[in-house]
N, CA, C and O atoms as a GROMACS GRO file, in nm:
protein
  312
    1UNK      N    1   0.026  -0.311  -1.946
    1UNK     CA    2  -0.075  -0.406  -1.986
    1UNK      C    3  -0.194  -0.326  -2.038
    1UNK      O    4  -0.248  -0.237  -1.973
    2UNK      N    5  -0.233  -0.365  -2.160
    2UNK     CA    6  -0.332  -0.273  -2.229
    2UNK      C    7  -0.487  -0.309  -2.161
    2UNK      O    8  -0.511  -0.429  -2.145
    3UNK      N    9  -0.570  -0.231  -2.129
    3UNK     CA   10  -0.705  -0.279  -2.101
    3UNK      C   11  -0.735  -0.374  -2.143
    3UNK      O   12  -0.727  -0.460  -2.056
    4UNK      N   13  -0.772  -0.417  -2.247
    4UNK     CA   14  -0.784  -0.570  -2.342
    4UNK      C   15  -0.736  -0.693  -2.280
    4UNK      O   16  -0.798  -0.796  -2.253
    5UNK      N   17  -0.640  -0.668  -2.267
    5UNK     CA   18  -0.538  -0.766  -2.170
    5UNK      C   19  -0.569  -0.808  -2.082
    5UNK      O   20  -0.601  -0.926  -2.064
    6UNK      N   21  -0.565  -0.670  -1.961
    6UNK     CA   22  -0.617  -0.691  -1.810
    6UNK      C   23  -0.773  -0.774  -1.840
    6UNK      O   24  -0.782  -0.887  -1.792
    7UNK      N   25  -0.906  -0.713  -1.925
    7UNK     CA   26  -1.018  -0.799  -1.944
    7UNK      C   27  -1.000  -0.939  -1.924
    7UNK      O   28  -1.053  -0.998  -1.830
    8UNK      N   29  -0.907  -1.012  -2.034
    8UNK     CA   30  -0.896  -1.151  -2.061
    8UNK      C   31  -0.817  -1.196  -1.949
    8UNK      O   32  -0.856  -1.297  -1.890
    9UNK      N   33  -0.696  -1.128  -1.905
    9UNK     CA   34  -0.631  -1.203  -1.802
    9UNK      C   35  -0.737  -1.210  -1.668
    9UNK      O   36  -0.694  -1.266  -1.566
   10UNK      N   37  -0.861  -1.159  -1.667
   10UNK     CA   38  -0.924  -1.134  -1.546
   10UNK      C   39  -1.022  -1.294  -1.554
   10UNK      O   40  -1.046  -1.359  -1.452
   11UNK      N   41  -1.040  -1.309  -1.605
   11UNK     CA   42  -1.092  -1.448  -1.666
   11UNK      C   43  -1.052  -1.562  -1.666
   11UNK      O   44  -1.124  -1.655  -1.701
   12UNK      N   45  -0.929  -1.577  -1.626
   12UNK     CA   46  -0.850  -1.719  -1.585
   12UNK      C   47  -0.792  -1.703  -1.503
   12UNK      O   48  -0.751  -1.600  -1.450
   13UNK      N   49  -0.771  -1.879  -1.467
   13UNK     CA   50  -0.771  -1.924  -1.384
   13UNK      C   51  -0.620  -1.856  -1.280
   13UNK      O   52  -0.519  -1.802  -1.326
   14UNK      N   53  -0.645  -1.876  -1.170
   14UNK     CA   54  -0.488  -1.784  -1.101
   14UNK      C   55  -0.399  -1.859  -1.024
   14UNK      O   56  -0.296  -1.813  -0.975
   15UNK      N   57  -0.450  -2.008  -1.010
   15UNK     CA   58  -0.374  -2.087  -1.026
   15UNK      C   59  -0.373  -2.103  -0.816
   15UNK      O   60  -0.467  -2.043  -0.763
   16UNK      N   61  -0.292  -2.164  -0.736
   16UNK     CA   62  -0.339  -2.194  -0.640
   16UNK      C   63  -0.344  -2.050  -0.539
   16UNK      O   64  -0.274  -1.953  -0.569
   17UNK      N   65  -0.423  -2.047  -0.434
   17UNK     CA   66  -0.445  -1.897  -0.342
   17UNK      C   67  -0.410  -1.980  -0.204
   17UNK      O   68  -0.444  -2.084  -0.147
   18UNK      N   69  -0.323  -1.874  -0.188
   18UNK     CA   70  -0.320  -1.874  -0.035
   18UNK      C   71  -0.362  -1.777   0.060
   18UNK      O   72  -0.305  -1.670   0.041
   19UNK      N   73  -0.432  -1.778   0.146
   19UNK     CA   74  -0.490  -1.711   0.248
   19UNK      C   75  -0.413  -1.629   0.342
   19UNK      O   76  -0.378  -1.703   0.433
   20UNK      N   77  -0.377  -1.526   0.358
   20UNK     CA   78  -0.265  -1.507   0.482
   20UNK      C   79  -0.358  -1.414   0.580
   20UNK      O   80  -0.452  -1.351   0.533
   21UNK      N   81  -0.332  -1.410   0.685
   21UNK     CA   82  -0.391  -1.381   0.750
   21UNK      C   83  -0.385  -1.201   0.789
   21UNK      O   84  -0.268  -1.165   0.809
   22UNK      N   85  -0.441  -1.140   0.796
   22UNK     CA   86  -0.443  -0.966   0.798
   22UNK      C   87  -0.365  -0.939   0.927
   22UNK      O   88  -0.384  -0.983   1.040
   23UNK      N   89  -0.266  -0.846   0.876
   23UNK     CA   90  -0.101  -0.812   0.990
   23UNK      C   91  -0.160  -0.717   1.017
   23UNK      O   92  -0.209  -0.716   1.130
   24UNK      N   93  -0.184  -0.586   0.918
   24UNK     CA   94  -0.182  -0.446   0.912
   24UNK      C   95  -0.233  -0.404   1.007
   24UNK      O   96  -0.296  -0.488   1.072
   25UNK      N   97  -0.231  -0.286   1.051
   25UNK     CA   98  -0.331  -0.222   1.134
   25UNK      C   99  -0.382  -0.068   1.048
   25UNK      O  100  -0.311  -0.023   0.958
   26UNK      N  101  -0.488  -0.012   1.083
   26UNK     CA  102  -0.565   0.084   0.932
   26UNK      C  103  -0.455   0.172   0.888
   26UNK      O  104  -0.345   0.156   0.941
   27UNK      N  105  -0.467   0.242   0.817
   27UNK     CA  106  -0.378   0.318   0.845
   27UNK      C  107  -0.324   0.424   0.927
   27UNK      O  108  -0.209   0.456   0.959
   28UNK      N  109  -0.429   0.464   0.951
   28UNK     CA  110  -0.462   0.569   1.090
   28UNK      C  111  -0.367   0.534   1.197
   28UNK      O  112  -0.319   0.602   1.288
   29UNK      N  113  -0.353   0.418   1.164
   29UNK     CA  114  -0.276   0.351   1.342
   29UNK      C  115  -0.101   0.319   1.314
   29UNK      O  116  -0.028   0.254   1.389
   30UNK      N  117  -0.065   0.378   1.195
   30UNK     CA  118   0.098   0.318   1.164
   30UNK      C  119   0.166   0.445   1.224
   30UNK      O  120   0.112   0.554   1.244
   31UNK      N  121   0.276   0.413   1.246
   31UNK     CA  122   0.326   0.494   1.326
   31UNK      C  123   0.506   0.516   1.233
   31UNK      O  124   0.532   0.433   1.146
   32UNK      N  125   0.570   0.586   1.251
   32UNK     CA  126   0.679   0.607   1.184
   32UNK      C  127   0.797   0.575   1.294
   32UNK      O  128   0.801   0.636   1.401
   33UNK      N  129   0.871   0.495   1.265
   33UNK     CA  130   1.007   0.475   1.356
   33UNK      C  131   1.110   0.507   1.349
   33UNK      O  132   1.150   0.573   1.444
   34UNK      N  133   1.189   0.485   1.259
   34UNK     CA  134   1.302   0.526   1.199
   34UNK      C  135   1.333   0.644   1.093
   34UNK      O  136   1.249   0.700   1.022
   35UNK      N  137   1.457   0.667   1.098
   35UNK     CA  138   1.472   0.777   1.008
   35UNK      C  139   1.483   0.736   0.845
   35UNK      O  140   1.553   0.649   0.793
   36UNK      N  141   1.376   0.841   0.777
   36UNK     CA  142   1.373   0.811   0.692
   36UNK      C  143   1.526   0.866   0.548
   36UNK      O  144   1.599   0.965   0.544
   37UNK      N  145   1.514   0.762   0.467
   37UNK     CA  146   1.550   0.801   0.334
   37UNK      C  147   1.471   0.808   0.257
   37UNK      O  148   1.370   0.738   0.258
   38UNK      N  149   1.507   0.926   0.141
   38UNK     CA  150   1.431   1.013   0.046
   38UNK      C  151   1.495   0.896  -0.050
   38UNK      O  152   1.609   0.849  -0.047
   39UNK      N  153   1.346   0.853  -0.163
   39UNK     CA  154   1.342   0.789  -0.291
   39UNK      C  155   1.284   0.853  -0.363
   39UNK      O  156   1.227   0.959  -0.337
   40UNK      N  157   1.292   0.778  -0.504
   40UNK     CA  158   1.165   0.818  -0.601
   40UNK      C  159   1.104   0.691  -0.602
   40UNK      O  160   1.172   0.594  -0.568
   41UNK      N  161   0.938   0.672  -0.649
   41UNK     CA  162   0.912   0.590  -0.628
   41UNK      C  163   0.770   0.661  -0.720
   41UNK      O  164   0.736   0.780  -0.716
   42UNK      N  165   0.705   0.554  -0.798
   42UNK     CA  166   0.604   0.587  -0.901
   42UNK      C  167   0.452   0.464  -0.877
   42UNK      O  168   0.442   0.350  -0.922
   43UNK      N  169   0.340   0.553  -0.780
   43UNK     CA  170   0.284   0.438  -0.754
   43UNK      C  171   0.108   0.496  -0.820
   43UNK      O  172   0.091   0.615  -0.848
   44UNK      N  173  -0.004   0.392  -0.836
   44UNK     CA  174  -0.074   0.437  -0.893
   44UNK      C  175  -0.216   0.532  -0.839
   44UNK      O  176  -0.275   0.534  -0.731
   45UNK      N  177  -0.235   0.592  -0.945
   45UNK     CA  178  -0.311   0.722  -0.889
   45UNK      C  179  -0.402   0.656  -0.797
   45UNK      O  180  -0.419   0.730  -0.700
   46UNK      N  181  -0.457   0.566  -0.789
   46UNK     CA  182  -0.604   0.515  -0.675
   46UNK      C  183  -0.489   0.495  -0.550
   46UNK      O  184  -0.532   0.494  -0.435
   47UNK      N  185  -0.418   0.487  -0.563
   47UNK     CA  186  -0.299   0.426  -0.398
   47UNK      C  187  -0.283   0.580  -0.376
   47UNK      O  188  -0.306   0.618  -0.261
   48UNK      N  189  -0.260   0.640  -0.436
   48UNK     CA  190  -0.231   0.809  -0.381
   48UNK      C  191  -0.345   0.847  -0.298
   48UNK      O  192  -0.371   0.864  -0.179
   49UNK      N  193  -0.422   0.854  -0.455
   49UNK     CA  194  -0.587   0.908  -0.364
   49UNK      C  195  -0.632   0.830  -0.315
   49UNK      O  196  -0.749   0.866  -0.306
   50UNK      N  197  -0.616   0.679  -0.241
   50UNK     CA  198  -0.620   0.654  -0.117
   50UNK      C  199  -0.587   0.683  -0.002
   50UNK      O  200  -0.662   0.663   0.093
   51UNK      N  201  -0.446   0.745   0.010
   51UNK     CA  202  -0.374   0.802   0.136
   51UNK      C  203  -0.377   0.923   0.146
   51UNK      O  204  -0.324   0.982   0.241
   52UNK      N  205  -0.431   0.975   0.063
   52UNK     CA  206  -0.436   1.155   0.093
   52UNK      C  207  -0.571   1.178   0.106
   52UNK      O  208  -0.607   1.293   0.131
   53UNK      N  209  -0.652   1.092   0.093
   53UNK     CA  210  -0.799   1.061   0.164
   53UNK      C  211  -0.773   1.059   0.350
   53UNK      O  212  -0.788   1.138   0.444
   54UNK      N  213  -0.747   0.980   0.337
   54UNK     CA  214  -0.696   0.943   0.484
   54UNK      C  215  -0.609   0.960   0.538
   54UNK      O  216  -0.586   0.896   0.641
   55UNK      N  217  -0.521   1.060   0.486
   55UNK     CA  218  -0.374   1.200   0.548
   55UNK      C  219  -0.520   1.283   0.564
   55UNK      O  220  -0.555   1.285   0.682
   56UNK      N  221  -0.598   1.341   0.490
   56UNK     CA  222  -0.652   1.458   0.488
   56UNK      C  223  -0.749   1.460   0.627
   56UNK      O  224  -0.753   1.560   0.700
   57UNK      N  225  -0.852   1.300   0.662
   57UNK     CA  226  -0.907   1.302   0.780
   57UNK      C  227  -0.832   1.346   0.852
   57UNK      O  228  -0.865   1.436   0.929
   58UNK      N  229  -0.669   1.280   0.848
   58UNK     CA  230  -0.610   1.290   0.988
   58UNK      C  231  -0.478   1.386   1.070
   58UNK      O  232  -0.396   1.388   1.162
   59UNK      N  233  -0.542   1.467   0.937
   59UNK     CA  234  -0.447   1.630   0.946
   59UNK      C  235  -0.257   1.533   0.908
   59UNK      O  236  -0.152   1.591   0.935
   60UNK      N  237  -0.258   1.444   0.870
   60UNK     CA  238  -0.064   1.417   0.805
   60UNK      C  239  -0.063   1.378   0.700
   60UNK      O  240  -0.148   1.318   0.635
   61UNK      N  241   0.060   1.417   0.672
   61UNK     CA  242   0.086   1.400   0.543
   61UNK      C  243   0.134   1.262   0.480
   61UNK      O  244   0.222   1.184   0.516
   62UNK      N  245   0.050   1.261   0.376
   62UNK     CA  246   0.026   1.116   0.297
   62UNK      C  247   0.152   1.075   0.284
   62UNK      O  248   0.153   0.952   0.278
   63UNK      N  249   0.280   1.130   0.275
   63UNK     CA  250   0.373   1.007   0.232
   63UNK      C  251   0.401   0.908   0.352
   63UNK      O  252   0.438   0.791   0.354
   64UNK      N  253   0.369   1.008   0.462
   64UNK     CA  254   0.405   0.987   0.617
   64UNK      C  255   0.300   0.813   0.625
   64UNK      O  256   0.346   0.724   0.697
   65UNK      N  257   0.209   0.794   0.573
   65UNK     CA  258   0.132   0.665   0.585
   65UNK      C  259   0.180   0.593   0.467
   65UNK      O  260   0.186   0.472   0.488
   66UNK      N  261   0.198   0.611   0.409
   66UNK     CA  262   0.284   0.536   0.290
   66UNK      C  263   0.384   0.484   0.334
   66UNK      O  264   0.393   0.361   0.322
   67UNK      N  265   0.524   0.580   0.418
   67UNK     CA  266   0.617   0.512   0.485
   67UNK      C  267   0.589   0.392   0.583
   67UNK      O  268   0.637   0.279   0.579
   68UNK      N  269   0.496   0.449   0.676
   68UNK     CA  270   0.437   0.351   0.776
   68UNK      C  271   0.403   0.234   0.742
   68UNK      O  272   0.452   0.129   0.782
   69UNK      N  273   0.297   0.252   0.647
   69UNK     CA  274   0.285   0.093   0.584
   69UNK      C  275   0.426  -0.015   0.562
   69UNK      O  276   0.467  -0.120   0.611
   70UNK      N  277   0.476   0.102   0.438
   70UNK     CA  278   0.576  -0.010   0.436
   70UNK      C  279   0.707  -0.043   0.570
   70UNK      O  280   0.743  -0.157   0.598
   71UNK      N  281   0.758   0.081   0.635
   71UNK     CA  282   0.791  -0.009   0.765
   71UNK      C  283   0.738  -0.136   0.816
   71UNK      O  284   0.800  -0.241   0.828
   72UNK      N  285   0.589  -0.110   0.849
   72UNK     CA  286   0.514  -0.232   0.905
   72UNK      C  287   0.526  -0.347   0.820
   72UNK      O  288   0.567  -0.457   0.857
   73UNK      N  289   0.486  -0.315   0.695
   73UNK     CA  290   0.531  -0.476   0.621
   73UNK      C  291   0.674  -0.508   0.640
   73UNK      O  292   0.700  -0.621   0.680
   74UNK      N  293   0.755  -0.439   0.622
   74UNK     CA  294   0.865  -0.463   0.624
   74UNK      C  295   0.973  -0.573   0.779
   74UNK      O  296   1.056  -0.663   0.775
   75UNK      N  297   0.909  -0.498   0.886
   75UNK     CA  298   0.931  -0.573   1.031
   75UNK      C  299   0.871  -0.650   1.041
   75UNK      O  300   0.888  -0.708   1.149
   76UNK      N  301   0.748  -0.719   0.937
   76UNK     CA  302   0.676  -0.845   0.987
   76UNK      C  303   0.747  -0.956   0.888
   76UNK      O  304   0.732  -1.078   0.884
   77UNK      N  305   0.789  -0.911   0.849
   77UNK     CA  306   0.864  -1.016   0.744
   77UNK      C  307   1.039  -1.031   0.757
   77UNK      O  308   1.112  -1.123   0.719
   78UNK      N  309   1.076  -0.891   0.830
   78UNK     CA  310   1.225  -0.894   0.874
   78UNK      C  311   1.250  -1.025   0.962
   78UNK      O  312   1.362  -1.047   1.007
   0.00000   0.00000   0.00000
């Protein structure tokens, strides 16, 4: 989606919202359960340098909260 795009699409209407209520816990607090499988996976630079912000406070390594997250979404919806 070209910048231009994203501008105008930011401008209308989004049609009905639903509210859901906040599952997560920070990230600091996800924990890893299972054994993992190795993917590729292409996500965007502000989501990176979000978690390697907050791998770096917490001395682990960023994919390690990346996994976590998605475990956690994943068992609340399993």
């Amino acid at each position: 989606m070209t910048k231009h795009k994203a501008k105008k699409l930011a401008h209308e209407p989004i049609g009905r919202v639903k509210i859901v209520k906040d599952f997560l816990p920070p990230p600091e607090k996800l924990l890893v359960k299972s054994r993992p499988v190795k993917i590729t996976i292409t996500l965007s630079q502000d989501s990176v340098d979000f978690f390697k912000e907050i791998a770096q406070k917490e001395h682990i390594p960023y994919q390690k909260l990346i996994r976590a997250l998605l475990d956690k979404y994943a068992s609340h919806y399993r």
